[in-house]
MOPAC internal coordinates of N, CA, C and O (Angstrom, degrees):
PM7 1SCF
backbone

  N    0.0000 0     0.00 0     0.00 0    0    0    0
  C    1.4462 1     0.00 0     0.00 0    1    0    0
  C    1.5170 1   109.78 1     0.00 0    2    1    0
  O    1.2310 1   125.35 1   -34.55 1    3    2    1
  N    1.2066 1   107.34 1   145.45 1    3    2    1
  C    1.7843 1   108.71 1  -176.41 1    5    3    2
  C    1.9910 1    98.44 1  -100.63 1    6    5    3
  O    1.2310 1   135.05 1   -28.80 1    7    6    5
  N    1.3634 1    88.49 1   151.20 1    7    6    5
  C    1.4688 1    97.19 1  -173.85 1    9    7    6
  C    1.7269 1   102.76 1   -59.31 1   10    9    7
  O    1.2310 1    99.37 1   175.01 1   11   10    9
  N    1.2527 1   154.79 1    -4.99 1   11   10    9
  C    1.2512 1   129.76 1  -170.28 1   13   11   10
  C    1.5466 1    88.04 1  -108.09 1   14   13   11
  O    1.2310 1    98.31 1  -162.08 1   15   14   13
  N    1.3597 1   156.43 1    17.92 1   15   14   13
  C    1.3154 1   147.52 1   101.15 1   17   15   14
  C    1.8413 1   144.42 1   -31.10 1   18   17   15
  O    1.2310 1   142.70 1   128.33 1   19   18   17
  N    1.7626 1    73.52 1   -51.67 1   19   18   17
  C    1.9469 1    99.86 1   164.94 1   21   19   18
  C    1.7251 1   107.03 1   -65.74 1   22   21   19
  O    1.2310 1   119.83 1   123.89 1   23   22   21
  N    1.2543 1   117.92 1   -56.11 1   23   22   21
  C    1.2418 1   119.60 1  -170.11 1   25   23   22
  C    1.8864 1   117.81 1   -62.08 1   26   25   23
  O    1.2310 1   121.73 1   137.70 1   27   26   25
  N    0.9102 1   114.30 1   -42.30 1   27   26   25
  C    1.9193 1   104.54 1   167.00 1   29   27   26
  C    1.5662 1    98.36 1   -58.56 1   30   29   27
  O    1.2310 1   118.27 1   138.73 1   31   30   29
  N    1.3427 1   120.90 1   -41.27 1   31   30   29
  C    1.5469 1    94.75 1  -161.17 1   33   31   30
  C    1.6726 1   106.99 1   -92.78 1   34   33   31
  O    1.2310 1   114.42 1   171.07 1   35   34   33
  N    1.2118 1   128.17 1    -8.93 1   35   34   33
  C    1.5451 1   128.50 1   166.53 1   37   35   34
  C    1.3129 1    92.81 1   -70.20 1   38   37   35
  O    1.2310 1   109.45 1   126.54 1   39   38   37
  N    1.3124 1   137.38 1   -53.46 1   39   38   37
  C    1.5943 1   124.11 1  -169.39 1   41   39   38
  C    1.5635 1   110.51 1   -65.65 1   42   41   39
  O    1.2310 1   112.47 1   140.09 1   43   42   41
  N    1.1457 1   131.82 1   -39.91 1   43   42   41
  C    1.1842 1   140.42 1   176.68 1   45   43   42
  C    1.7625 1   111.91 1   -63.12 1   46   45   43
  O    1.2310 1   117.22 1   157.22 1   47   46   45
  N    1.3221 1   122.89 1   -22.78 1   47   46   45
  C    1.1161 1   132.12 1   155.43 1   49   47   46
  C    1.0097 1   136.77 1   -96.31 1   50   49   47
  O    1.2310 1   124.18 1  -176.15 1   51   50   49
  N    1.4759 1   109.59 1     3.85 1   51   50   49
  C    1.9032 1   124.15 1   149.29 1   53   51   50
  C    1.1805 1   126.80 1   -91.86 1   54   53   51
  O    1.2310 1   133.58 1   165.13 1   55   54   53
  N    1.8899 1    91.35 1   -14.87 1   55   54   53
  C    1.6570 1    93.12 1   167.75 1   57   55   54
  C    1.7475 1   108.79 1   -69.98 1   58   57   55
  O    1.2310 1   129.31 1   128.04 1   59   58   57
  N    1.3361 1    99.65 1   -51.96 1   59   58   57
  C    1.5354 1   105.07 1  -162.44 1   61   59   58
  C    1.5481 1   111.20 1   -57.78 1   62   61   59
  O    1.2310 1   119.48 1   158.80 1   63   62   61
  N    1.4081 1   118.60 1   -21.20 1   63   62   61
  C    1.4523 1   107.93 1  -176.44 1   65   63   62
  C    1.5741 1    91.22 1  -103.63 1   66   65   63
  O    1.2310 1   108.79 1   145.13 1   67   66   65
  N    1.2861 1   138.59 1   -34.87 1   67   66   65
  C    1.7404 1   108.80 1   158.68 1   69   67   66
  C    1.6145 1   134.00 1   -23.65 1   70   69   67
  O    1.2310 1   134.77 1   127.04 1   71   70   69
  N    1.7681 1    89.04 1   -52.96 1   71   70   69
  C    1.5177 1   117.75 1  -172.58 1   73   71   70
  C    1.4300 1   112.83 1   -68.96 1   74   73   71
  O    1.2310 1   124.45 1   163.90 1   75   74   73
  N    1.5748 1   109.07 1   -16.10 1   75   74   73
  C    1.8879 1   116.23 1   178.75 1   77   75   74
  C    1.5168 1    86.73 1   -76.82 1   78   77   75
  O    1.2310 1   123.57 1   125.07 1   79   78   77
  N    1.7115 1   110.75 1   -54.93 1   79   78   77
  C    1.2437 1   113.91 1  -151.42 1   81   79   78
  C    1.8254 1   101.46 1   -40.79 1   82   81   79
  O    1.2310 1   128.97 1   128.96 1   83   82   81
  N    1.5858 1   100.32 1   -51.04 1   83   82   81
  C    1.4128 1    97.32 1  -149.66 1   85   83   82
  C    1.8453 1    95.36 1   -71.85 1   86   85   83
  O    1.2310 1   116.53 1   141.47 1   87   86   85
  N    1.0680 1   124.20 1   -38.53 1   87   86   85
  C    1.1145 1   129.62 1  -177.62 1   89   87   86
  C    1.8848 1    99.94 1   -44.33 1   90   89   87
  O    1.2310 1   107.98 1   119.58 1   91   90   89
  N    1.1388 1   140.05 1   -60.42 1   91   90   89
  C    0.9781 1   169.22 1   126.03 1   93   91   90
  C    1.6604 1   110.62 1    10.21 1   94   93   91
  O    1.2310 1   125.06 1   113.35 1   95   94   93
  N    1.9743 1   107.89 1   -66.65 1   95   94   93
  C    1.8909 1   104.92 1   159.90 1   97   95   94
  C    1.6288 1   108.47 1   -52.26 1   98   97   95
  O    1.2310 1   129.19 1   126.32 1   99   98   97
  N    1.1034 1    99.89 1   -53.68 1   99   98   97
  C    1.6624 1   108.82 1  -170.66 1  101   99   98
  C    1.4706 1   125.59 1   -42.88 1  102  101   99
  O    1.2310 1   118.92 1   133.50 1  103  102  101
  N    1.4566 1   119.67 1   -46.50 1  103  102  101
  C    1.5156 1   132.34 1   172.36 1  105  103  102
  C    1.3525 1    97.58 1   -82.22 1  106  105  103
  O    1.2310 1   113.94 1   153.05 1  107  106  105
  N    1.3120 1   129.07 1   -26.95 1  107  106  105
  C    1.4317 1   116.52 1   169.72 1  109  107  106
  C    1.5646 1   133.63 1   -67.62 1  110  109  107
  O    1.2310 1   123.37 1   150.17 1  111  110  109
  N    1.1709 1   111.15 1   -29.83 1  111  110  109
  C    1.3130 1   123.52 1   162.96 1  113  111  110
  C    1.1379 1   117.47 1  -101.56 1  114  113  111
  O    1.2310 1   109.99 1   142.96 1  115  114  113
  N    1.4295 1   136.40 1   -37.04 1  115  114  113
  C    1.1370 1   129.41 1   163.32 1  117  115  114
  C    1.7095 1   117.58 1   -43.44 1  118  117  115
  O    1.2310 1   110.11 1   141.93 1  119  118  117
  N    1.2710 1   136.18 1   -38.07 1  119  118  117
  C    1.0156 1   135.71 1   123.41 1  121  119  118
  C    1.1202 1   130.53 1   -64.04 1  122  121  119
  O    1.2310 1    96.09 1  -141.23 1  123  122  121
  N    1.3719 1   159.72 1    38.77 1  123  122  121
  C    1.5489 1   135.21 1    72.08 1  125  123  122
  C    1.2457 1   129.66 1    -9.96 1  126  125  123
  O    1.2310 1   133.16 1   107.34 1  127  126  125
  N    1.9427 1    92.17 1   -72.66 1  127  126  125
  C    1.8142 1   100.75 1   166.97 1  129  127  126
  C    1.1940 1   126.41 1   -44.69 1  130  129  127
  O    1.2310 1   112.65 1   149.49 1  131  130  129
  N    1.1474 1   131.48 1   -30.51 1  131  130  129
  C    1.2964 1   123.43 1  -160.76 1  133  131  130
  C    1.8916 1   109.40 1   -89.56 1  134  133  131
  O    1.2310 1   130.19 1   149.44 1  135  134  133
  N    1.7518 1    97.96 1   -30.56 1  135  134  133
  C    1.6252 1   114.21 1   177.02 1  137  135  134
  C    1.5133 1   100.01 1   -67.72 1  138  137  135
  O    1.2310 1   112.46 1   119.60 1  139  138  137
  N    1.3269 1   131.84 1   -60.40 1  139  138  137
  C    1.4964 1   133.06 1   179.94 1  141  139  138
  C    1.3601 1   103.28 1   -45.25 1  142  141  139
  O    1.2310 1   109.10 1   114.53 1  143  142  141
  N    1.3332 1   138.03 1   -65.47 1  143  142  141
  C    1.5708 1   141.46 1   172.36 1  145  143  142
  C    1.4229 1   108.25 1    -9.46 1  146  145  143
  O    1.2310 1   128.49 1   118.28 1  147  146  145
  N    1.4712 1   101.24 1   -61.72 1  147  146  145
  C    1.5494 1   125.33 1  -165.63 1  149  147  146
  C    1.7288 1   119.92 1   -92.76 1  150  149  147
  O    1.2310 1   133.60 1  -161.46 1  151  150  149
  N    1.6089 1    91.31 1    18.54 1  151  150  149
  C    1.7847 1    93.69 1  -173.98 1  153  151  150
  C    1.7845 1   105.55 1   -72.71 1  154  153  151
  O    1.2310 1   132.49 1   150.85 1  155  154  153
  N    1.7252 1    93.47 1   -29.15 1  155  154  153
  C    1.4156 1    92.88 1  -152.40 1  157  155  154
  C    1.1483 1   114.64 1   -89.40 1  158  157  155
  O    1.2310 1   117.13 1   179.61 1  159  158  157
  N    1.6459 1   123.06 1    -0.39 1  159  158  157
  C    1.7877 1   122.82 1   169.82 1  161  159  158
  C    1.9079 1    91.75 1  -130.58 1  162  161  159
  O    1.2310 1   125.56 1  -135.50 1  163  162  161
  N    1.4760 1   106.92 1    44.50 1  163  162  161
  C    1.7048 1    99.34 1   154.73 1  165  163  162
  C    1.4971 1    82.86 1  -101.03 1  166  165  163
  O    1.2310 1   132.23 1   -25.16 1  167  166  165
  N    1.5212 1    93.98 1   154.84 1  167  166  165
  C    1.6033 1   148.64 1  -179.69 1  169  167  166
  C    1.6692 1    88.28 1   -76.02 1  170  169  167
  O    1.2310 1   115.53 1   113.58 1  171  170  169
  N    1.4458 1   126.10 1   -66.42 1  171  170  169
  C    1.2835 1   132.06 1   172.45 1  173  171  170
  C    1.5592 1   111.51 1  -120.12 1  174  173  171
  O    1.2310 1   129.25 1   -68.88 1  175  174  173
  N    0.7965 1    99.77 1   111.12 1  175  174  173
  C    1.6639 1   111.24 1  -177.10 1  177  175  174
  C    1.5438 1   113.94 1   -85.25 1  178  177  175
  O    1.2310 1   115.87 1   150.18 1  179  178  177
  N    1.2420 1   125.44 1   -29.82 1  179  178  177
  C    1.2252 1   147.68 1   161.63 1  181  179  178
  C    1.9709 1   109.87 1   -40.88 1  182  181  179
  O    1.2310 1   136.64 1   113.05 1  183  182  181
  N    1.6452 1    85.37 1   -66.95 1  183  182  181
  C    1.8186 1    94.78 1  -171.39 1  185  183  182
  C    1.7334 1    84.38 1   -83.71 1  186  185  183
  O    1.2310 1   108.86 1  -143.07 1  187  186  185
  N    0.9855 1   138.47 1    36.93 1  187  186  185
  C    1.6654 1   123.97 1   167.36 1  189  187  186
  C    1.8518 1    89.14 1  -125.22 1  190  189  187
  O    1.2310 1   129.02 1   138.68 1  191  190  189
  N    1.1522 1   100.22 1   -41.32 1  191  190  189
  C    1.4870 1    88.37 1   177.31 1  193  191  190
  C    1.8461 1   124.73 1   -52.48 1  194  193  191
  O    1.2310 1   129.92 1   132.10 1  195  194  193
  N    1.5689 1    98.48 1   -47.90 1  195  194  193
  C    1.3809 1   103.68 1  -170.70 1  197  195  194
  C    1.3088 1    86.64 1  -104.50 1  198  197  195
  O    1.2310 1    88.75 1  -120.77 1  199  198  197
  N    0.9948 1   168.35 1    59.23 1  199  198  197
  C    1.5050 1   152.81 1    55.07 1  201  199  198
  C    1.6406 1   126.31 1   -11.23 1  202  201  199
  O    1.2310 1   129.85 1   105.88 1  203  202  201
  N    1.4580 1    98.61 1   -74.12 1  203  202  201
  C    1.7031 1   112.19 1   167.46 1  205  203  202
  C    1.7647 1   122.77 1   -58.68 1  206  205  203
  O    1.2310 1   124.72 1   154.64 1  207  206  205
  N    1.5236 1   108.54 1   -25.36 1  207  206  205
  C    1.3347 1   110.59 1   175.04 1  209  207  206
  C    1.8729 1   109.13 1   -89.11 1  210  209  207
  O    1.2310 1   120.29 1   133.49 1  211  210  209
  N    1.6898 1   117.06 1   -46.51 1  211  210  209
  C    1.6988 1    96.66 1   142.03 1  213  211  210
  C    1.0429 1   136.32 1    -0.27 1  214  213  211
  O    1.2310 1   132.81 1    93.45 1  215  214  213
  N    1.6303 1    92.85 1   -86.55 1  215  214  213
  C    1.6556 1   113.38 1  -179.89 1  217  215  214
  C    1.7883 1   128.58 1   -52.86 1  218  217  215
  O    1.2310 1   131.56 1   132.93 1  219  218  217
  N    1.1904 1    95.28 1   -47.07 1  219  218  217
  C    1.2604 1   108.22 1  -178.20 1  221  219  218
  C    1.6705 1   111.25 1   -77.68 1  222  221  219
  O    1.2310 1   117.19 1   169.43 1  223  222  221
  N    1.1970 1   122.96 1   -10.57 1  223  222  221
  C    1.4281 1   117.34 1   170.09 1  225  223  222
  C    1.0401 1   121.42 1  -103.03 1  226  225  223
  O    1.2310 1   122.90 1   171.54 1  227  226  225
  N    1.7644 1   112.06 1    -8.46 1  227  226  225
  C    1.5701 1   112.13 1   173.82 1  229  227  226
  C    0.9025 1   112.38 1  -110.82 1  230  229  227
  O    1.2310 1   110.36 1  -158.60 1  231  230  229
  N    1.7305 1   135.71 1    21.40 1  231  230  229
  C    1.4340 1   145.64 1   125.04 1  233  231  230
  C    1.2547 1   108.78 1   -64.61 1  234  233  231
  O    1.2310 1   109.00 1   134.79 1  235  234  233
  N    1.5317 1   138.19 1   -45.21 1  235  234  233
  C    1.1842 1   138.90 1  -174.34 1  237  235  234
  C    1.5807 1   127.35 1   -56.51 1  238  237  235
  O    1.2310 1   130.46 1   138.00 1  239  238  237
  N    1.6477 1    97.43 1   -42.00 1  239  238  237
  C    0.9783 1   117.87 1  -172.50 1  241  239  238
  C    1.7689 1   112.59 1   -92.37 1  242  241  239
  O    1.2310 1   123.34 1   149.94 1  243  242  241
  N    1.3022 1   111.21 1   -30.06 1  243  242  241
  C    1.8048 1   102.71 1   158.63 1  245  243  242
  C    0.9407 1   104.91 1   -73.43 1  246  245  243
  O    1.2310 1   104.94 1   136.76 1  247  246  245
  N    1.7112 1   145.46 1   -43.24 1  247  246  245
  C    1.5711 1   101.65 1   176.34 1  249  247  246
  C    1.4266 1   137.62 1   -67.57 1  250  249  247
  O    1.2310 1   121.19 1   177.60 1  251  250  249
  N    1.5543 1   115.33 1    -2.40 1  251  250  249
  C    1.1487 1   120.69 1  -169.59 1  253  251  250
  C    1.7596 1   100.13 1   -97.13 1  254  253  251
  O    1.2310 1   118.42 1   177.02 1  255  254  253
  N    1.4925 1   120.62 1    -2.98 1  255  254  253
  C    1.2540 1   143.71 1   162.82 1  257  255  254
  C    1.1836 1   109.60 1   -73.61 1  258  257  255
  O    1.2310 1   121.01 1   135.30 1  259  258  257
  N    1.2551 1   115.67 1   -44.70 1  259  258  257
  C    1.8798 1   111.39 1  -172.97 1  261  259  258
  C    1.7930 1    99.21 1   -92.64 1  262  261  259
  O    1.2310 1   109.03 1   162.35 1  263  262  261
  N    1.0099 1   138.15 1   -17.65 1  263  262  261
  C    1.2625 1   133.37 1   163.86 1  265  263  262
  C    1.6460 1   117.63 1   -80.90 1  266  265  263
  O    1.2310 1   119.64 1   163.82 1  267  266  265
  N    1.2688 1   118.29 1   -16.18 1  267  266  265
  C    1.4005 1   115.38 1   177.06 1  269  267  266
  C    1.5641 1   115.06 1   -91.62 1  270  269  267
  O    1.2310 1   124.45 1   170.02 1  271  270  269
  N    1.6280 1   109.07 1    -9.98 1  271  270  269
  C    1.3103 1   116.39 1  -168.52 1  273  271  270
  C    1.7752 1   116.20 1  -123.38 1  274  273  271
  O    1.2310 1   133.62 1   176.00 1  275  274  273
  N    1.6038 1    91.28 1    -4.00 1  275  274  273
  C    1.8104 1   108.10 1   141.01 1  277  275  274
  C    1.1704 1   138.15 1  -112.86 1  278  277  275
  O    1.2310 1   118.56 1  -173.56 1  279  278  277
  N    1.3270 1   120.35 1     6.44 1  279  278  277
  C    1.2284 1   153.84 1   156.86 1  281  279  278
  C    1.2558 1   150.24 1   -82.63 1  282  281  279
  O    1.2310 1   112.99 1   -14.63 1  283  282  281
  N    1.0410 1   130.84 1   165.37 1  283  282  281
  C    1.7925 1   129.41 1   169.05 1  285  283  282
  C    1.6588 1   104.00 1  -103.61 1  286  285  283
  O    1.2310 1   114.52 1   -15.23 1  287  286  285
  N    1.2777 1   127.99 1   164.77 1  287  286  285
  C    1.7623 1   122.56 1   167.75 1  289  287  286
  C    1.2656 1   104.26 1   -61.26 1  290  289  287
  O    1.2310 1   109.57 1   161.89 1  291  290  289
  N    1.5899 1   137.16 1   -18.11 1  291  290  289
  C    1.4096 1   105.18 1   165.33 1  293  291  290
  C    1.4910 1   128.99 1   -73.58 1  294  293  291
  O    1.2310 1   125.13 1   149.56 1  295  294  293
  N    1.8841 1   107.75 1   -30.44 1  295  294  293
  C    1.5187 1   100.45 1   149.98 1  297  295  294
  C    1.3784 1   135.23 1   -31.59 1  298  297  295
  O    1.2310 1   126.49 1   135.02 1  299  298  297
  N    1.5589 1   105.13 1   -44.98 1  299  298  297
  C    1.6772 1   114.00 1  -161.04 1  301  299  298
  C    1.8538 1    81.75 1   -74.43 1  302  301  299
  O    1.2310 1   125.75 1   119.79 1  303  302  301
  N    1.1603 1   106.56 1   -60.21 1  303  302  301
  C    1.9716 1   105.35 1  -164.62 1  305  303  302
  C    1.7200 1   105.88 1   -46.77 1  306  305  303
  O    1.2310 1   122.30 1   157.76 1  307  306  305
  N    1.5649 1   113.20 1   -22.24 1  307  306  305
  C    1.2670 1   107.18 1  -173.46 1  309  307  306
  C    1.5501 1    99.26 1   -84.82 1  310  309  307
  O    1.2310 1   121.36 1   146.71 1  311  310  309
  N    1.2233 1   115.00 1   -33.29 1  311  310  309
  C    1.7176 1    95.87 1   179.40 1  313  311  310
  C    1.2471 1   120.08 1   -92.91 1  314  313  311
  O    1.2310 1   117.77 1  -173.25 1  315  314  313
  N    1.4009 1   121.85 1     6.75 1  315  314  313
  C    1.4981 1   126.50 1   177.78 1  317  315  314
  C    1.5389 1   108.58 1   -81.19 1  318  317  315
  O    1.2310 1   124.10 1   139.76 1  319  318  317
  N    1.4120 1   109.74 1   -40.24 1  319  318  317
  C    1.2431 1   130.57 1   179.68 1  321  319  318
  C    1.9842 1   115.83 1   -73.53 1  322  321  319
  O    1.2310 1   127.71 1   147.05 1  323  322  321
  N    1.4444 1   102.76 1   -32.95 1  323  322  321
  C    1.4667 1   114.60 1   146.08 1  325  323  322
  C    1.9373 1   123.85 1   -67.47 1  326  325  323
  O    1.2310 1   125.11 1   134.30 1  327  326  325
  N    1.2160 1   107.80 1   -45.70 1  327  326  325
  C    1.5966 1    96.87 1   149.18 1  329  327  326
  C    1.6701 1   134.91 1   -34.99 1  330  329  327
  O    1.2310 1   136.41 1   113.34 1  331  330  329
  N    1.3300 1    85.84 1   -66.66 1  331  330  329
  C    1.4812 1   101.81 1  -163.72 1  333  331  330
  C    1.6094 1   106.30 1   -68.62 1  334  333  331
  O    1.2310 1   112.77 1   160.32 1  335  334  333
  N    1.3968 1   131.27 1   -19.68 1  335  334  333
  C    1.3913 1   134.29 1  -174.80 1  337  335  334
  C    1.4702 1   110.33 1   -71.78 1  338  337  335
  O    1.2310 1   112.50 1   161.93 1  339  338  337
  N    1.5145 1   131.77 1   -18.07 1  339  338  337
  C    1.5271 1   131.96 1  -169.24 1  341  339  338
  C    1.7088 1    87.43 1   -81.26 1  342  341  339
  O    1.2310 1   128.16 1   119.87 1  343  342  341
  N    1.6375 1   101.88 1   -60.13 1  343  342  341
  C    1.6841 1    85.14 1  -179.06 1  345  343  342
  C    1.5778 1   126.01 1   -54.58 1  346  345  343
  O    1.2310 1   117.15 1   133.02 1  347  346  345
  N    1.0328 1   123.03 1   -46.98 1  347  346  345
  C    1.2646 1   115.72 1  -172.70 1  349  347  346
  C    1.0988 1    98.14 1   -51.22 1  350  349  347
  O    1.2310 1   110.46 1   115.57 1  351  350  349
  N    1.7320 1   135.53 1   -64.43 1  351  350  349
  C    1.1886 1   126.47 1  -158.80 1  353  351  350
  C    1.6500 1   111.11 1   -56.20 1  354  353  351
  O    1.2310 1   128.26 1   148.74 1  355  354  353
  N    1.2320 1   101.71 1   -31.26 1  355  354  353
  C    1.8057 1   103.12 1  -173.21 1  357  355  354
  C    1.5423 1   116.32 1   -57.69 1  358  357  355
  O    1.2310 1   133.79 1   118.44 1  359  358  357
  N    1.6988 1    90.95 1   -61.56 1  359  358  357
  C    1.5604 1   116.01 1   160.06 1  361  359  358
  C    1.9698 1   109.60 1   -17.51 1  362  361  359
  O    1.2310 1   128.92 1   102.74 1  363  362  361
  N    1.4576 1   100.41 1   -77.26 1  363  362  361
  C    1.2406 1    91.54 1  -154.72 1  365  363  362
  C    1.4523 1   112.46 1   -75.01 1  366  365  363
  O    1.2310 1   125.40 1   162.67 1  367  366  365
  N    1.5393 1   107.23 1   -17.33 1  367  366  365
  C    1.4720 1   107.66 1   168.60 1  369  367  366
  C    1.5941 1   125.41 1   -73.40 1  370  369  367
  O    1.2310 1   126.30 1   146.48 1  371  370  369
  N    0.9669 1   105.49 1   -33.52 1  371  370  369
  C    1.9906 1    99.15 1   151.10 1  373  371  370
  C    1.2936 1   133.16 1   -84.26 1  374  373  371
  O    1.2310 1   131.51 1   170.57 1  375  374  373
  N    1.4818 1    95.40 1    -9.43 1  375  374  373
  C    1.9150 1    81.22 1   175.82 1  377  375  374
  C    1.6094 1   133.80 1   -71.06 1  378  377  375
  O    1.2310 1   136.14 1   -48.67 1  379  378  377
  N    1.4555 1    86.36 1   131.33 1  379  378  377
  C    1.7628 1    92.17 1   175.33 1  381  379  378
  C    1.0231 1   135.42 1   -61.77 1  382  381  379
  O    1.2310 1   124.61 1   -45.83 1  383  382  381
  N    1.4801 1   108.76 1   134.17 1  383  382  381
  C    1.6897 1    99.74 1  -167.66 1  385  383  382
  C    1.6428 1   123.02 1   -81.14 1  386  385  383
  O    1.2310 1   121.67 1   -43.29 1  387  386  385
  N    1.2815 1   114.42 1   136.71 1  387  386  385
  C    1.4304 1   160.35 1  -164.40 1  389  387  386
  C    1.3698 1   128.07 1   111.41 1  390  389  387
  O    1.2310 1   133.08 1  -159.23 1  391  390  389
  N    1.3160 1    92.33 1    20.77 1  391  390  389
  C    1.7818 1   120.92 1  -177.39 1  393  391  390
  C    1.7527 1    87.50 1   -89.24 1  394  393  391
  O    1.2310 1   124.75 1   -34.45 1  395  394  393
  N    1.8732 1   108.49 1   145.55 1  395  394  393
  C    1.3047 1    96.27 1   154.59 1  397  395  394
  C    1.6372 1   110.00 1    94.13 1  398  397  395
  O    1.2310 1   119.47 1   163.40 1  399  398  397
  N    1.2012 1   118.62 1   -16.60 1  399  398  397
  C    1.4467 1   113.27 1  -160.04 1  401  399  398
  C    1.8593 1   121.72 1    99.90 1  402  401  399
  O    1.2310 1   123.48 1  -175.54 1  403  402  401
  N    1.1917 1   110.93 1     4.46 1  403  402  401
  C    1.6491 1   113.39 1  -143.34 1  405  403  402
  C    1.5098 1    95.39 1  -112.33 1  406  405  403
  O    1.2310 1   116.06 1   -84.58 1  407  406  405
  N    1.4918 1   125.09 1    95.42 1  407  406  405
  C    1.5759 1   113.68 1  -169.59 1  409  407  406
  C    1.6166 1   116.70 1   -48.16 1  410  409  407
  O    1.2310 1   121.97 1   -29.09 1  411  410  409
  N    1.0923 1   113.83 1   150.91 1  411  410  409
  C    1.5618 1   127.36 1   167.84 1  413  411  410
  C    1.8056 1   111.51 1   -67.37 1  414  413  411
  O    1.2310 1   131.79 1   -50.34 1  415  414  413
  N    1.1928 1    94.84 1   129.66 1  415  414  413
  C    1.3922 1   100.54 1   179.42 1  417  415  414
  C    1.6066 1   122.57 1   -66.06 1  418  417  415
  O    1.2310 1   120.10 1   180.00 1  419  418  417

């Protein structure tokens, strides 16, 4: 096979493990959110905290298991980098202003 065959389908498989990645930030914080919601009528808020952070890292961390073990490390860098994009975007869309450099009104 000549590389301009190889190349749509290596890109198409950096999409898909980006696309875990982000799938991946998303249920990860989205569950955050959902544990913080619920800090303030847990019974123990403590064992709900490290319950949900458990949970939420050993979902995190098998998918970053099933991409490292169908993959090359540029897979893994493509979905780490799909991780990390929900926060930033979240990040900068809630941040308060004089955060950032951005004077206070």
């Amino acid at each position: 096979m000549t590389d301009e065959t190889t190349l749509p389908a290596s890109l198409s498989a950096y999409g898909i493990s980006f696309a875990l990645g982000v799938a991946l930030g998303l249920a990860f914080l989205g569950g955050l959110w959902l544990t913080v919601r619920r800090l303030g009528e847990a019974r123990h808020p403590g064992l709900l905290m490290m319950s949900s952070l458990f949970l939420r890292l050993g979902i995190t961390l098998a998918g970053f298991y099933v991409v490292a073990q169908y993959g090359d490390w540029q897979h893994l860098l493509a979905a780490v980098a799909g991780f990390t994009l929900p926060r930033l975007l979240i990040a900068h869309r809630i941040r308060p202003p004089g955060i950032g450099g951005e004077p206070r009104p």
